[in-house]
Every structure is written in C-alpha cells, then in structure tokens.
C-alpha positions in Angstrom: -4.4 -38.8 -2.4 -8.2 -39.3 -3.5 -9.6 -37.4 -0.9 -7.0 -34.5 -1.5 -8.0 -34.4 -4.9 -11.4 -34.5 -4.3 -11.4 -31.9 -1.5 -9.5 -29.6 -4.1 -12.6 -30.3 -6.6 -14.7 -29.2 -4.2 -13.2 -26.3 -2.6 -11.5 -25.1 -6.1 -10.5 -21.3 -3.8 -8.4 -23.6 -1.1 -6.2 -24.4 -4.3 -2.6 -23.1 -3.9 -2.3 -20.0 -6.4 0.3 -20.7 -9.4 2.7 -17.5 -9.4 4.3 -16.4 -12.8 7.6 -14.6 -13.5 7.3 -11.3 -15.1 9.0 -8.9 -16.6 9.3 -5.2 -17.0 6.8 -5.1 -19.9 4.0 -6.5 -17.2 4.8 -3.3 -15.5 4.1 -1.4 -18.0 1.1 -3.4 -19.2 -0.5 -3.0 -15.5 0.3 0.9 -15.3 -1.8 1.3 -18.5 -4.6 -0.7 -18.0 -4.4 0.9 -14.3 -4.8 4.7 -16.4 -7.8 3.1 -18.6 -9.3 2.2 -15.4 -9.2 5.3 -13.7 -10.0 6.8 -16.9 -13.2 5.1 -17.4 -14.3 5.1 -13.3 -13.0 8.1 -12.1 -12.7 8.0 -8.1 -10.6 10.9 -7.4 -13.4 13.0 -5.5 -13.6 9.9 -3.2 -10.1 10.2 -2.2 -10.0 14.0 -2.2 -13.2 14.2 -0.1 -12.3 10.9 2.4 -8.4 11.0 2.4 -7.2 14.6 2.2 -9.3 16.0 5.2 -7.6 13.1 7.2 -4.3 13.5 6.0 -4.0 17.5 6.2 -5.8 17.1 9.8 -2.6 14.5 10.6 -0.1 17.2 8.9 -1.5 20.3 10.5 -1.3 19.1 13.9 2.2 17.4 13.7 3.4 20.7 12.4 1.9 22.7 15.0 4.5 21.6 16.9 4.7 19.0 19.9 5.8 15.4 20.3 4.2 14.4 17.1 6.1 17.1 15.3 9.2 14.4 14.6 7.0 12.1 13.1 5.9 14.0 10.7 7.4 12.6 7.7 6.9 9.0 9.2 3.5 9.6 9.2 3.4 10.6 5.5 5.6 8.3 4.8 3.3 5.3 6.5 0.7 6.4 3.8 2.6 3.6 1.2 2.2 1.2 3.9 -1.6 1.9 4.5 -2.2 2.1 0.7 -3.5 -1.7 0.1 -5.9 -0.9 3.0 -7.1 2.9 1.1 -7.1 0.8 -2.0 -9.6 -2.1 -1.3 -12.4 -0.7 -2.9 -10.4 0.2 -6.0 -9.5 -3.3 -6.6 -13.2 -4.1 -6.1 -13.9 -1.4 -9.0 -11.4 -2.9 -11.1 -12.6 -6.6 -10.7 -16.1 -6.1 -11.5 -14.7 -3.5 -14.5 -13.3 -6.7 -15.6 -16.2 -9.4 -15.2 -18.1 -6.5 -17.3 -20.5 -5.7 -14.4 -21.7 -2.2 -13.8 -19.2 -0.2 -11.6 -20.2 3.3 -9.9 -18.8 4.6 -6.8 -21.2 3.0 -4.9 -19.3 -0.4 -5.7 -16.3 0.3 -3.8 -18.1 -0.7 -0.9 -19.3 -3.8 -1.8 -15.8 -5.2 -0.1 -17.6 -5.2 2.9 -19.8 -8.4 1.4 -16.6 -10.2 0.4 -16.5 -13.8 1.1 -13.1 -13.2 2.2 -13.8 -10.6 4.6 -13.0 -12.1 7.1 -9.4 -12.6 6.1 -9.1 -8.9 4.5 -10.1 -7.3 7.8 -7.3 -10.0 9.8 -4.4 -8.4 7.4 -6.0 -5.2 7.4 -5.1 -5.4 11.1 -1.7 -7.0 10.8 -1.2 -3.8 8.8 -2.5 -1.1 11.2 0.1 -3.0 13.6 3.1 -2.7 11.0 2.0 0.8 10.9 2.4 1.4 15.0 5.7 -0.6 15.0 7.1 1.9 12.0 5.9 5.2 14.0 7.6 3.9 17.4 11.1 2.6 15.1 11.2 6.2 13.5 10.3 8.0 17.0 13.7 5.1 18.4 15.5 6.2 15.0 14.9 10.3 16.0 16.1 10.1 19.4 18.6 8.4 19.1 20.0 10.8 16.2 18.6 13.9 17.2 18.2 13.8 21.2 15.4 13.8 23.5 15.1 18.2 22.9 11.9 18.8 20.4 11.9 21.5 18.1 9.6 24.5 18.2 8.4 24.7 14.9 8.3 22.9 11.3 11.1 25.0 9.9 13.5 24.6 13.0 13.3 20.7 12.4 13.8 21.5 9.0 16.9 23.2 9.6 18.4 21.2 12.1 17.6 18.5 9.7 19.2 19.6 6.6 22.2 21.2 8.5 23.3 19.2 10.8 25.5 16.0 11.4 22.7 14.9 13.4 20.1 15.8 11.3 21.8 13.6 8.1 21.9 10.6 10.2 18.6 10.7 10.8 17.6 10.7 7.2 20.1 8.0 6.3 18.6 5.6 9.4 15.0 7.0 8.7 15.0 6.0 5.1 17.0 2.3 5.8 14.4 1.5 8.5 12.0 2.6 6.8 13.2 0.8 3.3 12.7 -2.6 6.0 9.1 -1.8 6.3 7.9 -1.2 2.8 10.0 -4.5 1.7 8.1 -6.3 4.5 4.5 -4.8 3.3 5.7 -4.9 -0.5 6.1 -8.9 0.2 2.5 -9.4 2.5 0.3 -7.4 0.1 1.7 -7.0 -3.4 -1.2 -9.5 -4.5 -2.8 -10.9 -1.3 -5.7 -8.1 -1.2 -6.4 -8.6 -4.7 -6.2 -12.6 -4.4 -9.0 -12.5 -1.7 -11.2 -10.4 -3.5 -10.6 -12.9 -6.5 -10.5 -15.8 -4.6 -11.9 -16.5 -0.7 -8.5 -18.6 -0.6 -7.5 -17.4 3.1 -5.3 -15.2 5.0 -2.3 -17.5 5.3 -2.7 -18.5 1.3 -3.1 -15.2 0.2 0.0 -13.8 2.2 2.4 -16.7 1.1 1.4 -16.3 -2.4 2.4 -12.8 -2.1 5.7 -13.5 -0.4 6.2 -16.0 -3.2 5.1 -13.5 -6.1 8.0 -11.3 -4.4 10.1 -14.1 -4.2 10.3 -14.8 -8.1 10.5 -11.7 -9.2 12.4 -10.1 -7.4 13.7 -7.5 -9.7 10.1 -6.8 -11.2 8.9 -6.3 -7.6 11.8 -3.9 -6.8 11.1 -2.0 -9.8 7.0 -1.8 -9.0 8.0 -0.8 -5.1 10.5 2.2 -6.2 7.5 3.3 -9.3 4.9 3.4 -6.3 7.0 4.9 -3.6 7.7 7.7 -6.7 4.2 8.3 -7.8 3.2 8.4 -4.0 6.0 11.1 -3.2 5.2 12.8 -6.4 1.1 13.0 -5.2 1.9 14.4 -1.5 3.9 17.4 -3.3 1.4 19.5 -4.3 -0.5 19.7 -0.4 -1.1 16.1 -0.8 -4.0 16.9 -3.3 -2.3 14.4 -5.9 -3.2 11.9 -4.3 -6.9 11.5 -5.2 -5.2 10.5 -8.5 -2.5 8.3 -7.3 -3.5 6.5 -5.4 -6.7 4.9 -7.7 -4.2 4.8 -10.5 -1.7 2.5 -8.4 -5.4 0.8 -7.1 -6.4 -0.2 -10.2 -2.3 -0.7 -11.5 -2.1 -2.9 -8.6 -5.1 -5.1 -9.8 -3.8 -5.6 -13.3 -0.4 -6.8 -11.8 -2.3 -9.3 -9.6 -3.5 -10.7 -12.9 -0.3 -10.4 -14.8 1.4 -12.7 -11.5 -1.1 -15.1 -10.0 -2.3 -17.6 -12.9 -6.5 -17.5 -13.0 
C-alpha cells in the first residue's frame, strides 16, 4: 500500500481522474465560456481554409454520381464522429487561454509536442477505424434497403429517398445505426482528448474516464450529444461554410465541459 502511494506521489498524471455529476446549468456554463473563447481567439479562417476545401472536395465527388454517391450523407454525417480529432488544437487554444499564456493560431499546433502524444494519435486512430466501420454499416444499411441498383444523380437518390417505402427505411436504419456510433464516440471522447492534453494520464485512463463521465451523467451527456449533433447539422446547411464557426465553438464548449466533469 506504501509503494502505491508513493508511486501515485510521484507519477501525480497516473492518478485515476475523479468524475463529477452535472447538470444542465454545466451545459450552459461550458457553451458560454466556449463563445468567450471563440470570441477572444477567433479560428474560423483555419477551419474555412483547412476543412471546407476537404469537405466540399468529399461532397462534390459523391454527388457526381458513382458508388460513393449513397454515402453521401454518411460521410457528412461521420464529420460528428471526426470532430474530437478537427478539434485537438482548439482544446490546445483553450487550455493555454486558461493558464493565461499567449494563444495565436500558431498554438493550435503545439498538440504535436504533447506529452501525451503518443496516446492522442493511438485514439485518433481507433477513431479513423470507427469512422471506416460507420461508412461500410451505412453502405450494409443502403443495400439492404435500397438494392444493389445506384442512382444516376443527387436528386434521383433524393427522390427515391423521400418517396419511397424503401427509401424511408433507409433513413429510419441510417439514423438508428448511426445513433450506435455517435453514443459509442460520445462515451470514448467526451473528455478523453481534453484529459490528455491536461494530463499525460494514458490512453486506457483517459477513455475509461470518459466512458465513466458518460456513465454518471447520463442525461447531461444525452443532452450535450443532441446540442452538438444540432449545431453540427445547423453548420453543414449553409454549403458547409458554418462550420468554421461550429466547430471552434463546440472545441472550446467541449474544453469547458471537460473542466466542469473531471475534478483538477
């Protein structure tokens, strides 16, 4: 018991996180000190100038037509799964914000001298790899509603999708598949990006104090999923340009929650 206690003294970061129970109002808090953050470090011509090309690249070809056509809205759709990744840097801004260190754009890369790199890359892959098993469940979810037969155009997979029998079962399967996904990245990253950039605690820490953080709030946690999922929809509307302001509002929102959840 000693030497546990000792080795704990000595590696303070190995020290199991304490996870709180919040409530709505944490919510809130974290979605305003997310706006003062984007307020005071504006990023949004990073993600207009970094994110947007890739994105309406992505779009343009899938609605050119083709096998990638179908997964279309998947692929927009994967953007709440890949979010934590696009965010990293945001959190970074958001951390040294709080320690009172200067912050420019420049900082958003000083993830890549993390202590904890090592970890954040290993879950940034075990994300990419959710990612691949979402796009090949949606493709298994589209054939098996829709047939093998692809469309020849955007609006003739619009229309068999709004008008058909077929087309409504897709979106009822899409969107409960699909729900599986997000609960399962909501529960492995809610706070475990954050947490490493806080603390170089690990990967296997950092995820179970996410899963836990999910775990006691649940309703909280439900609540934050369907406000980011919202604000993510909302951003892809107008051509996907909104998101150069979503997505570093729910970056540094995401941040504040960390702190509101996981005790320092």
């Amino acid at each position: 018991m000693a030497q546990v206690s000792l080795a704990s003294q000595a590696n303070p970061d190995q020290v199991e996180p304490v996870v709180r129970a919040i409530g709505f109002s944490d919510i809130r808090i974290a979605l305003v000190k997310g706006y003062e953050d984007f307020m005071e470090m504006p990023t949004q011509l990073i993600f207009l100038g970094v994110i947007y090309p890739i994105v309406g690249f992505v779009a343009a070809r899938a609605a050119s037509g083709g096998a990638l056509l179908p997964l279309l809205y998947p692929l927009v759709a994967g953007l709440s799964l890949m979010g934590p990744i696009a965010a990293l840097g945001i959190y970074e801004l958001s951390r040294r914000h709080e320690k009172g260190l200067p912050t420019t754009w420049l900082n958003t890369f000083d993830v890549l001298r993390s202590p904890a790199i090592g970890s954040i890359a290993a879950l940034g892959v075990v994300m990419c790899v959710i990612f691949v098993f979402w796009l090949f469940a949606a493709q298994a979810v589209y054939r098996g509603t829709m047939g093998d037969e692809l469309p020849n155009s955007f609006w003739a997979l619009l229309g068999q999708v709004l008008t058909t029998g077929a087309g409504w079962r897709l979106i009822l399967w899409g969107n409960v598949v699909g729900f599986f996904f997000a609960l399962i990245i909501l529960m492995l990253t809610v706070v475990s990006f954050p947490l490493l950039l806080d603390r170089n605690v690990g990967l296997r820490v950092a995820v179970l104090t996410s899963v836990r953080a999910v775990l006691r709030n649940p309703v909280p946690m439900a609540a934050w999923g369907v406000i980011v999922a919202a604000l993510l929809a909302l951003g892809c509307l107008p051509l996907f340009v909104g998101l150069a302001v979503v997505m570093p509002l729910l970056g540094h929102a995401t941040w504040h929650l960390y702190r509101r959840v996981v005790d320092a």
